[in-house]
C-alpha positions in Angstrom: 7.5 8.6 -4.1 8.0 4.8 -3.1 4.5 2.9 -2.8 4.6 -0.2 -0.4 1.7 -2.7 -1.8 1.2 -6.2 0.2 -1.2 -9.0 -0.2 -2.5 -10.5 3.2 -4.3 -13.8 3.6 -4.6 -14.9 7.3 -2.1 -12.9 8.6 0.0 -13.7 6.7 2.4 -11.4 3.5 1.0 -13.5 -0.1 3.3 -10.8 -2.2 4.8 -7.5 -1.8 6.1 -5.1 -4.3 7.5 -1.9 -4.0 6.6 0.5 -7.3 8.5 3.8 -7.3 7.1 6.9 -9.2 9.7 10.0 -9.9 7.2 11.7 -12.2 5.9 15.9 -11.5 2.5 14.1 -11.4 0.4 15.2 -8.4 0.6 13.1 -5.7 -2.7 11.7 -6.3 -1.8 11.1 -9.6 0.8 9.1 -8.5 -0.9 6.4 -6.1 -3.4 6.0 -8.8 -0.9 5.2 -11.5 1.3 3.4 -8.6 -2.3 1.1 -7.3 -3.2 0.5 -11.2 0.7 -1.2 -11.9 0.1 -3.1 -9.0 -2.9 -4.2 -9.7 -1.3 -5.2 -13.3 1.6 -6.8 -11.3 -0.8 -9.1 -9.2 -3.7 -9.8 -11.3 -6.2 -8.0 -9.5 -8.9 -5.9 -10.8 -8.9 -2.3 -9.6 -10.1 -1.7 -6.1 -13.1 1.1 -5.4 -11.4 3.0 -2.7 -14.2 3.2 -0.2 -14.5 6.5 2.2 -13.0 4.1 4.5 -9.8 3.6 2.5 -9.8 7.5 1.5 -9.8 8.5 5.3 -7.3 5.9 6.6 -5.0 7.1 3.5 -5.0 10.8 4.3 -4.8 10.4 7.6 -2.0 7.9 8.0 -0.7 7.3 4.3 -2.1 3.8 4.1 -5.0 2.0 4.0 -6.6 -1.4 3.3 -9.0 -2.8 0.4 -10.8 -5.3 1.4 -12.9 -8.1 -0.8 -15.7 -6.0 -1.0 -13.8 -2.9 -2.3 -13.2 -5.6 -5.9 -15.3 -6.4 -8.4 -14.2 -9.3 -8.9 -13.9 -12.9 -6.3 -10.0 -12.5 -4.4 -8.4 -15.3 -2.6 -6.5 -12.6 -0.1 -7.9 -11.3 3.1 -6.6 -7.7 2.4 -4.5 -5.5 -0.3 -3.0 -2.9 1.7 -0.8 0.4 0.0 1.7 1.8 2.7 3.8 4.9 0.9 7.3 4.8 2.4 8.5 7.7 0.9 7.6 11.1 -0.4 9.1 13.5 -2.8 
């Protein structure tokens, strides 16, 4: 599984990174693990994934985490997780 993450402030891509998981892991397993590298990778605390985020996920295999789905202050618009491949 390949897991697109970009960082959006005024329409515009801050960072991108592509994190690749070949693991048996579920695939829920593996966009958790995938989201908390990322998160590692940017410096960003973990987002809450809001029912929101957990409908647009399932239903198109991305979705967007806003500033209010962190704890802490972001200087971004939007985080958004796009996966681009599947096992």
């Amino acid at each position: 599984m390949r897991i697109w993450f970009k960082v959006f402030k005024d329409n515009h891509l801050l960072m991108d990174t592509t994190i690749e998981d070949t693991s048996a892991d579920s695939r829920t397993h593996k966009v958790f693990h995938a989201l908390e590298e990322c998160c590692y990778i940017f410096n960003l605390s973990q987002p809450i994934w809001l029912e929101s985020a957990i409908k647009d996920f399932k239903r198109y295999a991305r979705a967007r985490f806003t500033g209010d789905a962190f704890m802490d202050e972001v200087d971004f618009d939007y985080l958004e997780i796009h996966v681009i491949e599947e096992d």
